[in-house]
C-alpha positions as CSV (number, residue, x, y, z in Angstrom):
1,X,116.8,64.9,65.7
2,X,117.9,67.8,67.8
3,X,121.5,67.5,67.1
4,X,120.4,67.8,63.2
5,X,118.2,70.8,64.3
6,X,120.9,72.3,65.8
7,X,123.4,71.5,63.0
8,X,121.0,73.5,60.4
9,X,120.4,76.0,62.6
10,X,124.2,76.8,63.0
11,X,124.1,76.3,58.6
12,X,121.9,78.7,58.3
13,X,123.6,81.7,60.9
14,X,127.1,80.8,58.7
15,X,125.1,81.7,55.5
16,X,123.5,84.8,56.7
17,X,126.6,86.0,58.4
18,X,128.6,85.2,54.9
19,X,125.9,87.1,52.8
20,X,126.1,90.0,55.2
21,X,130.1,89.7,54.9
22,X,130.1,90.2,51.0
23,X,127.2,92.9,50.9
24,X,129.1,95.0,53.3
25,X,132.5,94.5,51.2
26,X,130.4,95.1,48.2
27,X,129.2,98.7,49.7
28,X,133.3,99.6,50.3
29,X,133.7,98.3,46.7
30,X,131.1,100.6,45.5
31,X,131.9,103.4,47.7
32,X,136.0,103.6,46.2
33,X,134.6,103.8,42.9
34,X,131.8,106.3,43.3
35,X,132.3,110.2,44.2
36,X,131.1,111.5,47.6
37,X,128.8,114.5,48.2
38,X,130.6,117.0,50.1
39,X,128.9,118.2,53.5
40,X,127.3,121.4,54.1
41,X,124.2,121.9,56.2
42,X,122.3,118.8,56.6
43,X,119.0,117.5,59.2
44,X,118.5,115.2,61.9
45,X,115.6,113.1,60.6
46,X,113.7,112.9,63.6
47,X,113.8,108.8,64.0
48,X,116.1,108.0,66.8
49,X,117.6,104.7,65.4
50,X,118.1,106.7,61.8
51,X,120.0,109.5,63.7
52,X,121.9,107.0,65.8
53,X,123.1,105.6,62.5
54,X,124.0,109.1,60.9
55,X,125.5,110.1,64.3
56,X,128.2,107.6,64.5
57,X,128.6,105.8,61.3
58,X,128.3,108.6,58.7
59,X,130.8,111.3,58.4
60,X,129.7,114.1,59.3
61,X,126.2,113.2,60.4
62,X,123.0,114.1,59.2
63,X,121.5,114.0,55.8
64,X,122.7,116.6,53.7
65,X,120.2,120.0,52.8
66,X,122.0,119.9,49.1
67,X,121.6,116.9,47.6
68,X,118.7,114.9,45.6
69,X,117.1,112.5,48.0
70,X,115.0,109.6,46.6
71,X,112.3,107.8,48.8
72,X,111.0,104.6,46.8
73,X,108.1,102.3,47.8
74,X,108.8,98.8,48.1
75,X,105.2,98.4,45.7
76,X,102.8,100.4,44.4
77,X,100.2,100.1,47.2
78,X,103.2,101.6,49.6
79,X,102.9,104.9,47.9
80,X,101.0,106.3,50.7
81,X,104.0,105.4,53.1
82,X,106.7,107.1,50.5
83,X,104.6,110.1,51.0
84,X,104.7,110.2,54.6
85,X,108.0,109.7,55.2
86,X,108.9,112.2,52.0
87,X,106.8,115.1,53.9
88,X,108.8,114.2,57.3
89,X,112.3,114.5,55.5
90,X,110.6,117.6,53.7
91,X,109.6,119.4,56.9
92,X,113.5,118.8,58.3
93,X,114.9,120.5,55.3
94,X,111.8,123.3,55.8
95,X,112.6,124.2,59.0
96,X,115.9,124.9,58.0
97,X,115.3,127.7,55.8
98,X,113.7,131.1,56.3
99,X,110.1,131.4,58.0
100,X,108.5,132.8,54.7
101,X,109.9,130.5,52.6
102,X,108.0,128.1,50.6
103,X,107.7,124.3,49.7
104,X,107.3,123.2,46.1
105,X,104.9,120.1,45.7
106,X,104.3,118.6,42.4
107,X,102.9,115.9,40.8
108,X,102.4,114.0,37.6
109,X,99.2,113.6,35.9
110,X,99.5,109.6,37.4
111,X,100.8,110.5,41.1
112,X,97.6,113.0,41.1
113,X,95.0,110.3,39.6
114,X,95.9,107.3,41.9
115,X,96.8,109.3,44.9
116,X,95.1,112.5,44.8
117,X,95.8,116.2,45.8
118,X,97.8,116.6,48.6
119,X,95.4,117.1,52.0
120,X,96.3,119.9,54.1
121,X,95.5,118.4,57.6
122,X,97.6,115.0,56.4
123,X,100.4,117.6,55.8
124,X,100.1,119.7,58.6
125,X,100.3,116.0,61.1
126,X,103.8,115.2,59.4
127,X,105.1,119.2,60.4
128,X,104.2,120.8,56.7
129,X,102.3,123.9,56.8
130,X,99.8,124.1,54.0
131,X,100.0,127.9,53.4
132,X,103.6,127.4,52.7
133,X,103.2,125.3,49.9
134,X,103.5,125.9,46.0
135,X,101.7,123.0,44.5
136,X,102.0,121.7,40.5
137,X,99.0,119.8,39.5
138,X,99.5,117.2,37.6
139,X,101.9,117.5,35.0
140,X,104.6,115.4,32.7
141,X,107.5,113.9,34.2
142,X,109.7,116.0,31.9
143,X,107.9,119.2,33.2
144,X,108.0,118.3,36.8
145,X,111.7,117.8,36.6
146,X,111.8,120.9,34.9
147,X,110.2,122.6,37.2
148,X,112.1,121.4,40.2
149,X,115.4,122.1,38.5
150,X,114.1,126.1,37.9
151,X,112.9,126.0,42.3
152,X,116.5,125.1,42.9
153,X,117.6,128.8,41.8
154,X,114.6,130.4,43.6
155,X,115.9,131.2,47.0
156,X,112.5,131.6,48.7
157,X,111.8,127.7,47.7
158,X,113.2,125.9,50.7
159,X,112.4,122.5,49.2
160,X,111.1,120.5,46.4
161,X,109.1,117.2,46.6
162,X,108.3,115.7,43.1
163,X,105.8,112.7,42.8
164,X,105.9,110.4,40.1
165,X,104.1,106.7,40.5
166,X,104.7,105.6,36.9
167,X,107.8,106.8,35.6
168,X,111.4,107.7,36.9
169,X,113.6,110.1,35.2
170,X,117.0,108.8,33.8
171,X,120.4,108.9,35.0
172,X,121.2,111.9,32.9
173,X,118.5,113.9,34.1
174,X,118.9,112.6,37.9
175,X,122.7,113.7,37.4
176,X,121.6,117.1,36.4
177,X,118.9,117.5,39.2
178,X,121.9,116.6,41.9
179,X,124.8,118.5,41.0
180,X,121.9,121.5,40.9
181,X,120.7,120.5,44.3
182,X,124.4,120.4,45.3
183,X,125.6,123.8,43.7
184,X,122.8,125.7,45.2
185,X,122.8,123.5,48.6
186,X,119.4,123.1,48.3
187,X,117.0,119.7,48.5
188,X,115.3,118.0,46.5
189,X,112.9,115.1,47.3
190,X,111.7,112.4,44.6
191,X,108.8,110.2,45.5
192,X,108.4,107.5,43.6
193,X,106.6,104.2,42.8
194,X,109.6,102.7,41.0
195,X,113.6,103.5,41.1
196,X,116.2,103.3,38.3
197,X,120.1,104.4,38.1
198,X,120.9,107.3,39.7
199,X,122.7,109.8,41.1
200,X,121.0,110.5,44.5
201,X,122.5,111.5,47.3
202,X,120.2,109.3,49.2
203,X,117.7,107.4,48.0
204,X,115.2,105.1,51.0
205,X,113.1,102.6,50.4
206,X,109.8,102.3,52.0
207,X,107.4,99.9,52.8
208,X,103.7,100.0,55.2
209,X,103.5,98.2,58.3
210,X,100.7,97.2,60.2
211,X,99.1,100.0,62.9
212,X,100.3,103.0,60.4
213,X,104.2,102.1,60.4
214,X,106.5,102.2,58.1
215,X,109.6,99.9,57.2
216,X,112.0,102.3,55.9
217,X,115.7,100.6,54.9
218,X,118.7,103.1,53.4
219,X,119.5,101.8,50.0
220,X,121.8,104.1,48.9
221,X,123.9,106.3,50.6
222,X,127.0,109.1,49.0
223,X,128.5,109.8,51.7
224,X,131.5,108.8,53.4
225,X,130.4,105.9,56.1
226,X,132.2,103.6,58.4
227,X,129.7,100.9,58.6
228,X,126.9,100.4,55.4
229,X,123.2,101.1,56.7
230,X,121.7,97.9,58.2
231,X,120.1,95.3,54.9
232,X,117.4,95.0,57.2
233,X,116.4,99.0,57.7
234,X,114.3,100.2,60.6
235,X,110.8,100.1,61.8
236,X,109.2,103.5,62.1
237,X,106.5,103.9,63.9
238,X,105.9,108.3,63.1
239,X,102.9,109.1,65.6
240,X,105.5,109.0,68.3
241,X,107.8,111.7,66.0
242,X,108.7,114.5,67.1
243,X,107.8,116.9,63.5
244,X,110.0,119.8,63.4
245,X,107.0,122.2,62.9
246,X,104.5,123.5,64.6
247,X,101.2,121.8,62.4
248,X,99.2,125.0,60.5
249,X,95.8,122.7,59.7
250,X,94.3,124.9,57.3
251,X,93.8,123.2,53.7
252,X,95.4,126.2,52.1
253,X,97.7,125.7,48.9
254,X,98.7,127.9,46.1
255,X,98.8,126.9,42.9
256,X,101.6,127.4,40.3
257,X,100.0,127.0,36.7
């Protein structure tokens, strides 16, 4: 009996080192064929393991400032962890730009009704300062894509993050948002319930995990790399994050209209 244990036990490791063989020559498959982002500035997430990664697999290192980055949640009751780990990347690229300058927040009529207006302490506990915040309540898709595409020319807006829970834009308009981002050198962060084909620069998918975690793996990735992100991701655990920000807890927003 233990000889057939062991037997299936060794099966099994062949299998899962095979499947791990052919995703990582699928990744240097994909990455001939597809264009790379060329490096400008770019942030240290803050996440030890994630920089590790960045630091000595990824040319350059770091994520990129211009770029489109997508952050995905593995289902819809994840949305709440998408957010928190969109407003930690979003408070890297912040801190990176001028001390007046201004985050742009939106959010489509559906992101607003199932998750509500961002909260300015929540924020503040993930390094974003509410009064530095330009907020878009609950618009269209096509508006809020609009709208982050116009903040990409504005050079007091540091940063956009764009919610959407429902509905994802399409390659075309994801092409256009990330050679914007690019041109100007400037981010821009989608949060979203659900992915399609895209040109992100980035794009992470995120799940909860028990005591306020978050299981965050690095789906795609246009950058030069010597090694594909781990299949399996990392396990974040934020309260023990170091933000990049000072935290500013007043509820404070303005509004763009």
């Amino acid at each position: 009996m233990q000889t057939m244990q062991r037997a299936f036990n060794k099966s099994r490791q062949a299998k899962s080192m095979t499947r791990q063989h052919k995703l990582n020559r699928l990744h240097k498959l994909v990455a001939k064929h597809e264009p790379m982002v060329q490096r400008g500035a770019s942030i240290r997430t803050g996440f030890a393991e994630i920089d590790a990664y960045f630091d000595t697999q990824v040319s350059g290192g770091g994520i990129p400032c211009g770029g489109l980055h997508e952050v995905a949640a593995e289902s819809t009751a994840d949305m709440p962890a998408v957010l928190g780990f969109a407003h930690r990347l979003a408070a890297r690229f912040m801190a990176q730009g001028a001390d007046d300058d201004v985050l742009l927040y939106g959010q489509t009529h559906a992101a607003c009704r199932d998750g509500g207006q961002p909260y300015g302490p929540a924020l503040a506990a993930h390094g974003l300062s509410p009064q530095r915040l330009v907020y878009l309540d609950g618009v269209t898709l096509p508006d809020l894509l609009w709208a982050g595409e116009q903040a990409l020319s504005c050079a007091s807006v540091a940063c956009s993050l764009l919610t959407s829970s429902e509905s994802v834009p399409d390659f075309t308009h994801s092409r256009r948002l990330s050679l914007a981002a690019r041109a100007a050198e400037r981010p821009l962060l989608l949060a979203l319930g659900k992915t399609a084909a895209s040109a992100a620069t980035t794009r992470w998918r995120v799940a909860a995990l028990p005591q306020n975690g978050w299981q965050v793996t690095l789906e795609k990735l246009r950058l030069t790399y010597d090694t594909p992100p781990p299949s399996v991701g990392w396990s974040l655990y934020p309260a023990t994050t170091q933000i990049a920000e000072k935290p500013n807890v007043m509820p404070l927003m303005r509004r763009a209209v």
